[in-house]
Backbone bond lengths (Angstrom), bond angles and torsions (degrees), N, CA, C in turn:
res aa  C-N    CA-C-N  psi(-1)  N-CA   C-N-CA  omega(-1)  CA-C   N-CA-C  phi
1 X - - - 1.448 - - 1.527 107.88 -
2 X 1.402 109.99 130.54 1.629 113.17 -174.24 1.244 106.99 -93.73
3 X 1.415 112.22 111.05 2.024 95.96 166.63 1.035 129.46 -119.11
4 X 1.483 86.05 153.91 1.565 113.95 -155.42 1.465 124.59 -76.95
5 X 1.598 101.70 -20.34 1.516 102.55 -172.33 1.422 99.78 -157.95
6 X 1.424 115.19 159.87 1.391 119.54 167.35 1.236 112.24 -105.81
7 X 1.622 125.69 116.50 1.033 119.49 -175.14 2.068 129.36 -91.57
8 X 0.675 126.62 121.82 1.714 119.89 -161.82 1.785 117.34 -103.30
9 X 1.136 119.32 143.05 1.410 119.33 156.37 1.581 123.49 -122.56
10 X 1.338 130.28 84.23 1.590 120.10 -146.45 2.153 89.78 -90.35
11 X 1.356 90.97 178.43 2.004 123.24 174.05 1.217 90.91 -131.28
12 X 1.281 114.23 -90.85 1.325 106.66 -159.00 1.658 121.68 -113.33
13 X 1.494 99.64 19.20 1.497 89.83 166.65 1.960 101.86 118.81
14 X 1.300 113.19 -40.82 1.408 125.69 -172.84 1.277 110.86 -64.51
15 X 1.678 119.08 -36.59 1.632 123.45 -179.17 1.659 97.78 -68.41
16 X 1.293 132.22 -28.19 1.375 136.06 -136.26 1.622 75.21 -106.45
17 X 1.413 132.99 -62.39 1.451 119.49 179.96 1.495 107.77 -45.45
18 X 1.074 126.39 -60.63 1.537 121.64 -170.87 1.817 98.99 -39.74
19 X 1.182 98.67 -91.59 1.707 128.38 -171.28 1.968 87.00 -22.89
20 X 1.592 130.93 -54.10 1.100 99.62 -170.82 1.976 102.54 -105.71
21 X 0.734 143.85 55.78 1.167 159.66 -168.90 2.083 97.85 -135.12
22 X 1.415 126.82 -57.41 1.049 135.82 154.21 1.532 111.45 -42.34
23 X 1.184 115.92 -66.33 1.451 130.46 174.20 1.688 123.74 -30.09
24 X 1.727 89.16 -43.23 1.834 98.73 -176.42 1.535 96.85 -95.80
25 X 0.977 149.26 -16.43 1.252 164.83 179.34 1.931 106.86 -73.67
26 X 1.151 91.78 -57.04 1.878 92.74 178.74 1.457 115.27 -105.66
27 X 1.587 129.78 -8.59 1.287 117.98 -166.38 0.945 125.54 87.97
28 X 1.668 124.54 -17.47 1.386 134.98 -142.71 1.584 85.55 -92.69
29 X 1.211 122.96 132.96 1.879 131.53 168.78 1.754 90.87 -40.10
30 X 1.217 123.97 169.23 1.315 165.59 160.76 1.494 126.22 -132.90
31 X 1.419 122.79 117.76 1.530 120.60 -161.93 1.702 77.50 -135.03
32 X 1.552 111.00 172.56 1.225 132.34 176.13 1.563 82.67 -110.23
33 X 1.389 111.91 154.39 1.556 140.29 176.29 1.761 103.16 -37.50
34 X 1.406 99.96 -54.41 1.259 110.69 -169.10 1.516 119.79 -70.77
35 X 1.777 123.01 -46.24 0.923 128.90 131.16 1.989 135.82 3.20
36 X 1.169 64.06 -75.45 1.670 99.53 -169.42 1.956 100.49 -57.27
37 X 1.649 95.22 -48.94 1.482 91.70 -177.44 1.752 107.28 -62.20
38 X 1.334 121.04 -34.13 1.337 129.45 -170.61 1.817 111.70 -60.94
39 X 1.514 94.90 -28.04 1.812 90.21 -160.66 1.679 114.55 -125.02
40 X 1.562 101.05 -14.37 1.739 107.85 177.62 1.446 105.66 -98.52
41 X 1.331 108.05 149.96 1.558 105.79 -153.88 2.331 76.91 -95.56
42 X 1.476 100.69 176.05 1.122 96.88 165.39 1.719 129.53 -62.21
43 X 1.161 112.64 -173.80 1.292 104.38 -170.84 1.421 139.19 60.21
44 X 1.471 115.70 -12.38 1.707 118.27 -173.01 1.244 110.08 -77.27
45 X 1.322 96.48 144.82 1.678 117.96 170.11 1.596 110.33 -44.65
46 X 1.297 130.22 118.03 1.442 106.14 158.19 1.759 87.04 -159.70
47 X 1.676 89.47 167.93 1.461 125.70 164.04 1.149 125.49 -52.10
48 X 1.488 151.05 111.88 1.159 108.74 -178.04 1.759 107.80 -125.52
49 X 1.363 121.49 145.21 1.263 114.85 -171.71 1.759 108.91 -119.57
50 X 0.856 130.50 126.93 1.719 140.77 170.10 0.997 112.57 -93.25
51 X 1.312 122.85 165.00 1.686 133.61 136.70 1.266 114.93 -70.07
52 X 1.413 139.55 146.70 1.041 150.48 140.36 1.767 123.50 -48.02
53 X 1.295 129.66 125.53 1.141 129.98 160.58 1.392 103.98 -156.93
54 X 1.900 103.78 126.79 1.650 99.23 161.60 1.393 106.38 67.63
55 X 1.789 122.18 3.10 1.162 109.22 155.89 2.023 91.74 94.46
56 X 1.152 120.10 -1.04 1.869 128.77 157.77 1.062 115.79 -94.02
57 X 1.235 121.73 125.60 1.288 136.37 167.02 1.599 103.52 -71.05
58 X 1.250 115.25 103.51 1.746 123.92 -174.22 1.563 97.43 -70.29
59 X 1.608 92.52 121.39 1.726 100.23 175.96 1.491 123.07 91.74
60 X 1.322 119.42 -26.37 1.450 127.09 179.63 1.656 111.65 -53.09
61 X 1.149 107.53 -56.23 1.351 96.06 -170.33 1.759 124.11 -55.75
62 X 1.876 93.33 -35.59 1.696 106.67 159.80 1.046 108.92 -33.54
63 X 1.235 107.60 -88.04 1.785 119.22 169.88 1.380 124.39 15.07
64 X 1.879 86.63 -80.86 1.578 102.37 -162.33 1.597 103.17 -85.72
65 X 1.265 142.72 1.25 1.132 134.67 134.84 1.447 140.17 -66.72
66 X 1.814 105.42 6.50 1.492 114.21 -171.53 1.304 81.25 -123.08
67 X 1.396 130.10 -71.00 1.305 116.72 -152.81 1.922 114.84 -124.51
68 X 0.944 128.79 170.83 1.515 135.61 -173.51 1.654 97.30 -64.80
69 X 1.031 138.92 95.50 1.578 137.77 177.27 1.126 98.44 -94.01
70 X 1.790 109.77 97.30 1.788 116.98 164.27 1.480 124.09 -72.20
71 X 1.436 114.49 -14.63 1.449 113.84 152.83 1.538 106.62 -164.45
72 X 1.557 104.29 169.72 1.687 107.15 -172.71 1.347 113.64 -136.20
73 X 1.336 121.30 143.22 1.914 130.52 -151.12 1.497 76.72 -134.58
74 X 1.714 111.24 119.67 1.449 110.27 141.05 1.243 110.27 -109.51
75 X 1.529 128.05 147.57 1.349 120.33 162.14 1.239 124.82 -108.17
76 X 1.059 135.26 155.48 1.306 136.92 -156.90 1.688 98.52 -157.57
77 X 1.778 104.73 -178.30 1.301 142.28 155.06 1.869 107.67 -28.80
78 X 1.613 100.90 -79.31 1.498 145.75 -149.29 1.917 85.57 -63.63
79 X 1.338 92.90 133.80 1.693 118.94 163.07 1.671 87.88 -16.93
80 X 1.463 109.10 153.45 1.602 131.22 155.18 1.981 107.72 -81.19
81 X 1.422 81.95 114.18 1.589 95.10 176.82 1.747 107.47 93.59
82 X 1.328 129.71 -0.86 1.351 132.20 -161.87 1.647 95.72 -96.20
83 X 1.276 129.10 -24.52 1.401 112.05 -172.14 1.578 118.60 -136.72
84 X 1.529 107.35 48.88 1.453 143.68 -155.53 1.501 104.80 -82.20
85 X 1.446 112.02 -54.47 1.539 125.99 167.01 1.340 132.31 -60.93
86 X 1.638 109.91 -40.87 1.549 123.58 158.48 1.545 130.01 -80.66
87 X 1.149 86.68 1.70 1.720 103.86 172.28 1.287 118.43 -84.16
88 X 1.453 103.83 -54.33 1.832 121.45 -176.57 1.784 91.35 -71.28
89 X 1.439 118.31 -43.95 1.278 100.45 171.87 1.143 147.49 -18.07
90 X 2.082 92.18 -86.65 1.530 123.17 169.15 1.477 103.85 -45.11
91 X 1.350 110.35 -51.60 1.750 106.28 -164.26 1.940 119.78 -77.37
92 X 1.001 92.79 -2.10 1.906 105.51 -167.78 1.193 105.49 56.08
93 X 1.693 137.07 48.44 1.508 141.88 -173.79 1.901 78.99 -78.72
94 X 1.312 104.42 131.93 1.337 121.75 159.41 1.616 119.54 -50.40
95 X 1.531 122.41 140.78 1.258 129.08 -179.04 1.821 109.47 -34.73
96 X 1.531 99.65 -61.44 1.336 119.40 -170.32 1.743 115.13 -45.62
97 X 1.223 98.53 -23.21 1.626 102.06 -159.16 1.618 107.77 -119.30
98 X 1.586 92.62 111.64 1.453 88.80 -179.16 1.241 135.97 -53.29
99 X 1.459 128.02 -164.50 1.409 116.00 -156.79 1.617 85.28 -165.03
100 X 1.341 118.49 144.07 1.382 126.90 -173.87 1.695 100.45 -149.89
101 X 1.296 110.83 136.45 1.361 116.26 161.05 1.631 114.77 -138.57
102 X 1.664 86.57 140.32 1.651 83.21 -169.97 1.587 110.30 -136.93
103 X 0.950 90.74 159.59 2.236 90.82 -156.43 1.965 86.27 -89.04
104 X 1.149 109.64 115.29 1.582 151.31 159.08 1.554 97.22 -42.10
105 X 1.286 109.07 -138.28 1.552 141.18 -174.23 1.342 105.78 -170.55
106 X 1.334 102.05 -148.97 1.540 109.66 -160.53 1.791 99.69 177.65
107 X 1.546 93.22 133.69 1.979 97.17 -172.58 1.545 76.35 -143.64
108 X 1.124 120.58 127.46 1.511 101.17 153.51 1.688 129.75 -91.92
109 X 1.843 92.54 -11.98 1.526 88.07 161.39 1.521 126.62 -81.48
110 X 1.030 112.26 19.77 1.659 122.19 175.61 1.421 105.91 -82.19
111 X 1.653 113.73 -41.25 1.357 114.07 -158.60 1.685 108.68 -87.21
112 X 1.271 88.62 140.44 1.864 85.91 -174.97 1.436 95.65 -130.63
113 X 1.305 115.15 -179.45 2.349 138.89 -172.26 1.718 97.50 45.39
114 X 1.641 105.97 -104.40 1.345 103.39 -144.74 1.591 96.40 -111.23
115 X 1.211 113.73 -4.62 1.728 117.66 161.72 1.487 133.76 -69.44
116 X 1.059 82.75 -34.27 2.054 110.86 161.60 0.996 100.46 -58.76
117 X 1.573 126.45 -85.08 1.391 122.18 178.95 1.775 125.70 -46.15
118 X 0.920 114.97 -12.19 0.931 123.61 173.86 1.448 142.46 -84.03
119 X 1.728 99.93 -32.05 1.489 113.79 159.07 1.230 97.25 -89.04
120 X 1.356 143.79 -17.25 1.664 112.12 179.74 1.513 98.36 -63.86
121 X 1.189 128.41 -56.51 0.891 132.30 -172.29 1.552 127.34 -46.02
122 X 1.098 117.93 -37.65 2.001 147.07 156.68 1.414 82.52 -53.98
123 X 1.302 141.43 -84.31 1.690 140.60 -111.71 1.795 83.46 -87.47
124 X 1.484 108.39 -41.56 1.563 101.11 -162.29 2.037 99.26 -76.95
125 X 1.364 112.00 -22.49 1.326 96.65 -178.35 1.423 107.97 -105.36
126 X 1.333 143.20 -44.51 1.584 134.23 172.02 1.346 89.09 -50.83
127 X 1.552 115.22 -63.15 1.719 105.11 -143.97 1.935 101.36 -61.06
128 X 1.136 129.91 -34.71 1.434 119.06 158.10 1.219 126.85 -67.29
129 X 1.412 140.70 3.20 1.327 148.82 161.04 1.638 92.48 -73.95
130 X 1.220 114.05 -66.79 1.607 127.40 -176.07 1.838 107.90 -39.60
131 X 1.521 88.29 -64.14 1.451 74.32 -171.60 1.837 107.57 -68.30
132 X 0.839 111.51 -48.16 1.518 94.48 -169.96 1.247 125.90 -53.30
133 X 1.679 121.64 1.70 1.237 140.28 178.53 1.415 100.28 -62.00
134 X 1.428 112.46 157.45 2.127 102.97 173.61 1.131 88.90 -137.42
135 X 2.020 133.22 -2.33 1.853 109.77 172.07 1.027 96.66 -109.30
136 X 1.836 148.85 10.99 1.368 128.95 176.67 1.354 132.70 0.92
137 X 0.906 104.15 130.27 1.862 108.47 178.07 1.783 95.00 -70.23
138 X 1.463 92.37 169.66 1.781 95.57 152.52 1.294 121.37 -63.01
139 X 1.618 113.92 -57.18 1.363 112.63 164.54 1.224 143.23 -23.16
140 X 1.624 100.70 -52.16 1.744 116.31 175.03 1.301 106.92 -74.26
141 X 1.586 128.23 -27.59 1.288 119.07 -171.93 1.692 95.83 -76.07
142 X 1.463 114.04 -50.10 1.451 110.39 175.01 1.602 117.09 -31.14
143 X 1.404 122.79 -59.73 1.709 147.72 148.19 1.643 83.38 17.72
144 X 1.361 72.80 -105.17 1.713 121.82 -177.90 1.719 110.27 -32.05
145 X 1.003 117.86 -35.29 1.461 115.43 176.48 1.347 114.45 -78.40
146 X 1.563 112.77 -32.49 1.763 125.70 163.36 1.392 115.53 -55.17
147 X 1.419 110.85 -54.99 1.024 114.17 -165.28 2.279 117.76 -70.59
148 X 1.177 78.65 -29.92 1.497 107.50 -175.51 1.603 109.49 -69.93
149 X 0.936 121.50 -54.47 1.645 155.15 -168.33 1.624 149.98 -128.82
150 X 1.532 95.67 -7.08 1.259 129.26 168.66 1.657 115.37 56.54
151 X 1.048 127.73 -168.03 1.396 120.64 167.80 1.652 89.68 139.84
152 X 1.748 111.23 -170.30 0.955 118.81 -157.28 1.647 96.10 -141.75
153 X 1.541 131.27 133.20 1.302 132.80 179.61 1.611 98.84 -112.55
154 X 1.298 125.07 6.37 1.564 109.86 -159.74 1.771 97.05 -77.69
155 X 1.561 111.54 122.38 1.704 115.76 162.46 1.330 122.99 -128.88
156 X 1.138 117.88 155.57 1.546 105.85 157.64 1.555 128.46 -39.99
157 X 1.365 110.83 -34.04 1.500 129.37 179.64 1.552 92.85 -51.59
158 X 1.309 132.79 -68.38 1.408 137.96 -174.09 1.296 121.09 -55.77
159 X 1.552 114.27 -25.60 1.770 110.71 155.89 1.440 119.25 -76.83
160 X 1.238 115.40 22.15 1.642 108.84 -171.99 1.267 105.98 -69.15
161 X 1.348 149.35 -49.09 1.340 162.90 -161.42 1.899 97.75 -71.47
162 X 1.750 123.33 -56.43 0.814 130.69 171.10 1.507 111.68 -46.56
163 X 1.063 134.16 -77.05 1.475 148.46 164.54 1.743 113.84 -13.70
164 X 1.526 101.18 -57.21 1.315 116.35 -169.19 2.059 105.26 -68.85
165 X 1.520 94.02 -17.84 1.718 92.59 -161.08 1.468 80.59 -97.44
166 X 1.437 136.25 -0.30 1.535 113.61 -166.25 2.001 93.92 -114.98
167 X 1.313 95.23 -6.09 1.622 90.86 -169.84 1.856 84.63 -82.64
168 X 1.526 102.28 -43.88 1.746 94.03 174.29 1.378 125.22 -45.21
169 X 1.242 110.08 -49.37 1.515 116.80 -177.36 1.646 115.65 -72.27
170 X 1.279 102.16 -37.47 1.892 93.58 168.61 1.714 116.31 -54.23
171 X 1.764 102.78 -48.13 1.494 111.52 173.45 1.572 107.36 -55.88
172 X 0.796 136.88 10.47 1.769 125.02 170.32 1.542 110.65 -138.09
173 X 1.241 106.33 -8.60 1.820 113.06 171.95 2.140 86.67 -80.03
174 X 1.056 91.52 -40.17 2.081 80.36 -177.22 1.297 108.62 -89.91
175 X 1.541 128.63 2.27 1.331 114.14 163.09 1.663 120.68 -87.21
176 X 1.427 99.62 -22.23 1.469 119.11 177.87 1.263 123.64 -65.13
């Protein structure tokens, strides 16, 4: 399946770096969700990338009731590649269709209404689970440094897995 577009749903801006960071990387168009509903007819091939919350891929299911989603990127908090299995889970992403998760950032002045309230609420209870931890992973310390101090992890380094599944899929769209 050839796709045509990368489709996006951003919060605070980090899903929207990925989705066009991929974009300059493959050529492939980049539309915002909303966009995207305006100008791709149903059925098209595309990428699709979410935010992470609560373990939902925000918007996916839209998605995959509008258009053919040959694979799906949520980003989140959580390590790149660490919450790949509970993703396709929570979301019912079909066997066939891969599943990508990729560690976001964190602004808390980005977040505004009931999302705001919502990471205070996350930061004051994970982020004290975290700290009171004494074997932290790297990961969790990574967590904890987001949550604490904010910043941004989105790289090319973190599409490596993505990249590698699309160089596969071009190699069999030209064997076909």
């Amino acid at each position: 399946m050839e796709i045509k577009a990368i489709v996006y749903t951003s919060n605070t801006g980090y899903t929207a770096e990925y989705a066009h960071l991929l974009g300059r990387r493959t050529g492939v168009p980049v539309l915002a969700s909303e966009e995207a509903e305006a100008t791709l007819p149903k059925g098209t091939a595309v990428l699709y990338f979410g935010w992470l919350m609560a373990g939902q891929i925000k918007g996916y299911r839209r998605a995959a009731h509008r258009y053919a989603v040959a694979a799906v990127c949520g980003v989140g908090l959580g390590a790149t590649g660490g919450q790949d299995a509970s993703a396709r889970k929570a979301n019912r992403v079909p066997a066939d269709v891969p599943v990508f998760t990729l560690q976001g950032g964190f602004d808390f002045s980005r977040l505004t209404g009931i999302y705001r309230t919502m990471m205070k609420t996350f930061i004051r209870v994970v982020g004290g689970q975290l700290e009171a931890k004494t074997d932290r992973t790297p990961d969790e310390d990574r967590v904890l440094e987001l949550l604490h101090h904010g910043g941004s992890c989105v790289s090319e380094e973190n599409l490596a897995a993505v990249l590698a599944w699309l160089e596969t899929e071009e190699k069999k769209n030209h064997l076909s």
